[in-house]
FIKOLZA-1660 file (N, C-alpha, C; in steps of 0.1 Angstrom, whole numbers, plus 5000, padded with zeros to 4 digits):
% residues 119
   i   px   py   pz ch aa at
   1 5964 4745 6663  A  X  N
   1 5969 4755 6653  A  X CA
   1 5957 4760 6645  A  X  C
   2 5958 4775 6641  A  X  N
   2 5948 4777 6633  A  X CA
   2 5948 4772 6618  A  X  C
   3 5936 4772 6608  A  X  N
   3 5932 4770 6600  A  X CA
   3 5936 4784 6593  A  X  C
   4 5937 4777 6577  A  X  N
   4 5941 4788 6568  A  X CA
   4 5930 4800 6571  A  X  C
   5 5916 4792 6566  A  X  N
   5 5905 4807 6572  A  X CA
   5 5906 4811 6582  A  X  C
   6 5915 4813 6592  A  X  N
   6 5911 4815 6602  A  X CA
   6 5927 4826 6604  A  X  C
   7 5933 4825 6595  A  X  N
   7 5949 4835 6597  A  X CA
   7 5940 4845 6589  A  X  C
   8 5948 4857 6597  A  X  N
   8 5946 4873 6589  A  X CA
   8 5955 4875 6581  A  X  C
   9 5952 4886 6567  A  X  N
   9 5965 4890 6563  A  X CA
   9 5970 4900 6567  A  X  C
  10 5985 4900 6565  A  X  N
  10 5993 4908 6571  A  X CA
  10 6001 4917 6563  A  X  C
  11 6002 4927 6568  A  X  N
  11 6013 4940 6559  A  X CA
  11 6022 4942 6561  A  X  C
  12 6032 4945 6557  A  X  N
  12 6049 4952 6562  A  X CA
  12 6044 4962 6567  A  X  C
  13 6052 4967 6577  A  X  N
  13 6055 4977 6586  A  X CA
  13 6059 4989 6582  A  X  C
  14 6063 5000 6581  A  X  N
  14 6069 5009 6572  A  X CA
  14 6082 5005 6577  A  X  C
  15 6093 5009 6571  A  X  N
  15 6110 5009 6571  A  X CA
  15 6109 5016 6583  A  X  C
  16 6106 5028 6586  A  X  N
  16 6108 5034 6597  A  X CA
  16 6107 5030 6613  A  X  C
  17 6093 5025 6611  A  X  N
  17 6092 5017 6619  A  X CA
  17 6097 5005 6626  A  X  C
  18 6101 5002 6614  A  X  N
  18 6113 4985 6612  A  X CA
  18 6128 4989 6616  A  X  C
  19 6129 4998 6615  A  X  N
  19 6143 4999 6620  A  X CA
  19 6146 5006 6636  A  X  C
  20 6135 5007 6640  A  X  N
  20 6133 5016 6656  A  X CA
  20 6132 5001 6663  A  X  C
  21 6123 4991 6655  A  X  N
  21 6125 4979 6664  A  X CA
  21 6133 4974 6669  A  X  C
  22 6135 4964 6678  A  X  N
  22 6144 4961 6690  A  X CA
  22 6148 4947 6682  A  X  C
  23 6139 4939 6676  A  X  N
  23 6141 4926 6673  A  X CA
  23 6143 4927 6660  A  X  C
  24 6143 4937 6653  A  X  N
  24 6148 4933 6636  A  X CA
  24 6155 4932 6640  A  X  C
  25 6162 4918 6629  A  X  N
  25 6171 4913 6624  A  X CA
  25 6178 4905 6637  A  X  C
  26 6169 4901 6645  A  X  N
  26 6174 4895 6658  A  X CA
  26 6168 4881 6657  A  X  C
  27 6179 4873 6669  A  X  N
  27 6184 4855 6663  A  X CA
  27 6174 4855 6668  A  X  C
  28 6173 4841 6667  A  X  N
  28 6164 4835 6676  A  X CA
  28 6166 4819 6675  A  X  C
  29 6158 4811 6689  A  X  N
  29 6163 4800 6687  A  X CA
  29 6156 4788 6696  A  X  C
  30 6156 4781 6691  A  X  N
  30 6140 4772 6694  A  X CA
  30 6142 4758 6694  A  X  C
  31 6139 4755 6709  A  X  N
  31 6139 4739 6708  A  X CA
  31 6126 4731 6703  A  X  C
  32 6127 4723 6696  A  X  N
  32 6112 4713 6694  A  X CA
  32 6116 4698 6693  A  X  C
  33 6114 4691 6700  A  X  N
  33 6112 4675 6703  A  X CA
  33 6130 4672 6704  A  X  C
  34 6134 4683 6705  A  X  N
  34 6150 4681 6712  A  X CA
  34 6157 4685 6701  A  X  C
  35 6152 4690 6696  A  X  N
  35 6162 4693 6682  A  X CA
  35 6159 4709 6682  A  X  C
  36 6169 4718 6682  A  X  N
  36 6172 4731 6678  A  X CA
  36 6171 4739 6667  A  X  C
  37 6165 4746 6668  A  X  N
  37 6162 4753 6652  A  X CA
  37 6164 4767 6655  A  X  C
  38 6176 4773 6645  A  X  N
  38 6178 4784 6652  A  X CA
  38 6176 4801 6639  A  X  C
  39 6173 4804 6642  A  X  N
  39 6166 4818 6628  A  X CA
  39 6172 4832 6629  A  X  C
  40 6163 4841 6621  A  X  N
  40 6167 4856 6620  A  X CA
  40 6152 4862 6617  A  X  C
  41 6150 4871 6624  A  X  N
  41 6139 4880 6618  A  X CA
  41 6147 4885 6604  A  X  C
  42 6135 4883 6597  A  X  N
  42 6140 4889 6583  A  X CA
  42 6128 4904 6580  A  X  C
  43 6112 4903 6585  A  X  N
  43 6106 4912 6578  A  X CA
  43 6101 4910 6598  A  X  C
  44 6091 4928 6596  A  X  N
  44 6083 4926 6610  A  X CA
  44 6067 4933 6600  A  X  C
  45 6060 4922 6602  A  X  N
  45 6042 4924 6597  A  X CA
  45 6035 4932 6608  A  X  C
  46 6022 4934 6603  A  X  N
  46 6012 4935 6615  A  X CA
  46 6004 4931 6610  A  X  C
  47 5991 4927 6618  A  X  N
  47 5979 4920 6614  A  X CA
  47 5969 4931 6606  A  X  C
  48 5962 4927 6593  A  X  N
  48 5955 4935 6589  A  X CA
  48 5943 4942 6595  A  X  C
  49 5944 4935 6601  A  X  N
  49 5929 4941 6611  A  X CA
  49 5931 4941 6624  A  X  C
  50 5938 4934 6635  A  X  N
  50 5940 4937 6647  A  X CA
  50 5953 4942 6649  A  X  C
  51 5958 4945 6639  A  X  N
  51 5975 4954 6641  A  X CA
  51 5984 4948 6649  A  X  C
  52 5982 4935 6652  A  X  N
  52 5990 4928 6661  A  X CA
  52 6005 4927 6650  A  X  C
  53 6016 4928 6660  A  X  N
  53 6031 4931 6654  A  X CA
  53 6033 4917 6650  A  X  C
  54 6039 4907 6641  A  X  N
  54 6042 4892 6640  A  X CA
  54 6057 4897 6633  A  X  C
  55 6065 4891 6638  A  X  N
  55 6078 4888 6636  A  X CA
  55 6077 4876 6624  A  X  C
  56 6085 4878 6610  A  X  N
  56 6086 4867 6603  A  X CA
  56 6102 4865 6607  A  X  C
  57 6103 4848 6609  A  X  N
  57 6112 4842 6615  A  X CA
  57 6116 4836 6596  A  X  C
  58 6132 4833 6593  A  X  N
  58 6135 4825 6588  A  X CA
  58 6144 4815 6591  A  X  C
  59 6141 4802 6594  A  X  N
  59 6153 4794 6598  A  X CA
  59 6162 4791 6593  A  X  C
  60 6170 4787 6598  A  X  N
  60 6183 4779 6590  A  X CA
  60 6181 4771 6577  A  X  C
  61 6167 4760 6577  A  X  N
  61 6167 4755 6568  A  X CA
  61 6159 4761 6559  A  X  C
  62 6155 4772 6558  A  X  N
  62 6146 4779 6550  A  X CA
  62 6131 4783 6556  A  X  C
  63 6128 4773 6561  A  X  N
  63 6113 4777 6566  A  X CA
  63 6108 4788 6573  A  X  C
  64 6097 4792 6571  A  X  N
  64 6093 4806 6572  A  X CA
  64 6081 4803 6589  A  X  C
  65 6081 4814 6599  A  X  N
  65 6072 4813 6609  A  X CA
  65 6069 4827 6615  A  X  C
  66 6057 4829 6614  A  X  N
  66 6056 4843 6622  A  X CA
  66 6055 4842 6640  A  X  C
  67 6060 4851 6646  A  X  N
  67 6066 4850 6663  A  X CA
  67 6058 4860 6659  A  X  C
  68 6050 4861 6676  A  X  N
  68 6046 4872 6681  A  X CA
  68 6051 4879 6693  A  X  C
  69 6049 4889 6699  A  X  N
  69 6060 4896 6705  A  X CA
  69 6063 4888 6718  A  X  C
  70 6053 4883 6721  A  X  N
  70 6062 4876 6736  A  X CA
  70 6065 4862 6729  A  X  C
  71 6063 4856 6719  A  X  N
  71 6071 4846 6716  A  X CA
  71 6086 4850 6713  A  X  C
  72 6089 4865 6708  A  X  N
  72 6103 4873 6705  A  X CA
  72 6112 4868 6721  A  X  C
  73 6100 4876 6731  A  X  N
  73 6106 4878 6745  A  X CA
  73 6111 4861 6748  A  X  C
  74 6107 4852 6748  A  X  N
  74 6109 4839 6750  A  X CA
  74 6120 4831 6737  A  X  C
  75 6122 4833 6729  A  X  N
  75 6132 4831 6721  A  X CA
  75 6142 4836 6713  A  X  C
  76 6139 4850 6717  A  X  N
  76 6151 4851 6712  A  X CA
  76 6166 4852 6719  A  X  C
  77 6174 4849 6713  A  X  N
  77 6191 4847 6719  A  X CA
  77 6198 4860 6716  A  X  C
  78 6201 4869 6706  A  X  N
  78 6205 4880 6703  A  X CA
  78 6196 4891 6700  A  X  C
  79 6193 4900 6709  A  X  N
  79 6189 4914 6697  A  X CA
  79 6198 4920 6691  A  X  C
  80 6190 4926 6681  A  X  N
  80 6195 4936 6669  A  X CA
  80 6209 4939 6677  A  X  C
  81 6217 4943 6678  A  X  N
  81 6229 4952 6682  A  X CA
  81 6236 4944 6696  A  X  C
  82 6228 4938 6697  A  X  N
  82 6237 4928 6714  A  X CA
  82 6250 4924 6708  A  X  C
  83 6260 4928 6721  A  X  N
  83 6272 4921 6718  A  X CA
  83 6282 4926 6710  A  X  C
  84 6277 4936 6701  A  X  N
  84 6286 4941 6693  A  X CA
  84 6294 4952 6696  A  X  C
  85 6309 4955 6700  A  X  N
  85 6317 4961 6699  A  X CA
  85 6315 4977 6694  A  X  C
  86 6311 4987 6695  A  X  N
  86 6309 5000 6693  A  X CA
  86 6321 5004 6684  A  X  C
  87 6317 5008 6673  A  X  N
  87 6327 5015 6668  A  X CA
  87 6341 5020 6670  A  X  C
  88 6354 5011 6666  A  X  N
  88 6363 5020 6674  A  X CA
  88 6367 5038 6666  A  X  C
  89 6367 5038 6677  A  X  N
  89 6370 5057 6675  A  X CA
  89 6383 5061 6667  A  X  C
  90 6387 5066 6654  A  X  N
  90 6400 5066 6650  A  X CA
  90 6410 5079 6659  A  X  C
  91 6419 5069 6657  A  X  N
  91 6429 5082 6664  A  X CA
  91 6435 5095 6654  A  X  C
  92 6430 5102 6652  A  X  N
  92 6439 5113 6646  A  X CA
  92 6448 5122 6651  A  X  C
  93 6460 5124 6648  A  X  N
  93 6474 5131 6650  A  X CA
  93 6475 5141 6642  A  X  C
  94 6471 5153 6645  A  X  N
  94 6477 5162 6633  A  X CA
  94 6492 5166 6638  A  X  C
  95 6501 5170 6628  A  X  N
  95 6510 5175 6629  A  X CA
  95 6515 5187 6618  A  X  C
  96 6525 5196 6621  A  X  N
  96 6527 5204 6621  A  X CA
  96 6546 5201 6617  A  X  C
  97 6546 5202 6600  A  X  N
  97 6562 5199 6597  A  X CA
  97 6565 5210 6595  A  X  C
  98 6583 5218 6600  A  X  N
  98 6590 5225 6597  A  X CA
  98 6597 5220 6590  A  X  C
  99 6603 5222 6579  A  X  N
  99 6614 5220 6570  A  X CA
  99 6625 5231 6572  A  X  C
 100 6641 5226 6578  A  X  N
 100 6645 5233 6576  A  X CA
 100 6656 5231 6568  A  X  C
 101 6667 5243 6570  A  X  N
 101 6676 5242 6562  A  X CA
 101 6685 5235 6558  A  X  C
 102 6691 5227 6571  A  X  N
 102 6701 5212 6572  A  X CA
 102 6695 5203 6567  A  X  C
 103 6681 5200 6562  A  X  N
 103 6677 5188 6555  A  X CA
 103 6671 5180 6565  A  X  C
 104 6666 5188 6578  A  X  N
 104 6660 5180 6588  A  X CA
 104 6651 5186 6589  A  X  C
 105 6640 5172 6591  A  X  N
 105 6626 5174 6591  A  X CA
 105 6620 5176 6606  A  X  C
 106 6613 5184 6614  A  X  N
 106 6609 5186 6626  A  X CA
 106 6595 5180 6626  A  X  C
 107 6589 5171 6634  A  X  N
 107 6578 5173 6632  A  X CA
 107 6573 5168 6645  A  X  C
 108 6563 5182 6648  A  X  N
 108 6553 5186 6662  A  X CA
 108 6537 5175 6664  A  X  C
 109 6542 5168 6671  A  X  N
 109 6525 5160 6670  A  X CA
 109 6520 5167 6676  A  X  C
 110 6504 5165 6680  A  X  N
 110 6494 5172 6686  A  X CA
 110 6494 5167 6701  A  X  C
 111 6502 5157 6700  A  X  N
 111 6502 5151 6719  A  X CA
 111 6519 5159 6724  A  X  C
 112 6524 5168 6718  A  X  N
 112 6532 5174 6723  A  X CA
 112 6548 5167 6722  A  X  C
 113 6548 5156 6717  A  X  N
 113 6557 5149 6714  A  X CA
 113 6566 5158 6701  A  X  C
 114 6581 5155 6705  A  X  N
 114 6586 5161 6686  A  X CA
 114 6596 5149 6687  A  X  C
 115 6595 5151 6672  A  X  N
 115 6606 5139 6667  A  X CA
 115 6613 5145 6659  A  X  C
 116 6626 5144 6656  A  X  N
 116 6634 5145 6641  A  X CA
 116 6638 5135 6637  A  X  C
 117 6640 5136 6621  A  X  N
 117 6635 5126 6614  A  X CA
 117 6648 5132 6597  A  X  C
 118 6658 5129 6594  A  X  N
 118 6664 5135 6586  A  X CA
 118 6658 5127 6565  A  X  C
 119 6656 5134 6561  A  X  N
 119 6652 5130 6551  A  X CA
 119 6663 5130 6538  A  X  C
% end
């Protein structure tokens, strides 16, 4: 493991950049001596000087770890958006009421259906 002298510091990414990524906000999940430790990208850095990308990991129990991108490719369990259900699309119906004189209401849906409906 390296030595504190021997880590670079590191900068946030711009927003823009951070949200084009594949792994923000993506799980991750890690075995060590049999026991599971499972996280979230919370920030994505790069190295001050060799611009290398490091994933800050936070785990379940708080602790902080920077992943680099093929440690991403090897641990992570979810990306950003996996799995999730697309939007459902709302159905809208317009319709089209006549009011007429008997106190019955007509009304034309846009699937060509009519109903009366006395009010």
């Amino acid at each position: 493991m390296a030595s504190l002298e021997d880590e670079e510091d590191t900068v946030d990414v711009s927003e823009e950049q951070r949200l084009k990524d594949p792994y923000n906000q993506a799980l991750i999940s890690r075995v060590i001596d049999g026991q599971v430790f499972n996280g979230q990208v919370v920030n994505i850095e790069e190295g001050a000087i060799t611009k290398e990308r490091l994933y800050r990991i936070r785990y379940e129990d708080g602790d902080l770890e920077h992943f680099t991108p093929e440690m991403m490719k090897t641990y992570c369990v979810k990306p950003r958006g996996a799995g999730e259900k697309p939007a459902k699309r709302q159905k809208t119906v317009a319709a089209d009421v006549h009011i007429c004189i008997g106190c019955t209401v007509d009304v034309v849906m846009s699937m060509g259906r009519k109903t009366r409906r006395a009010h």
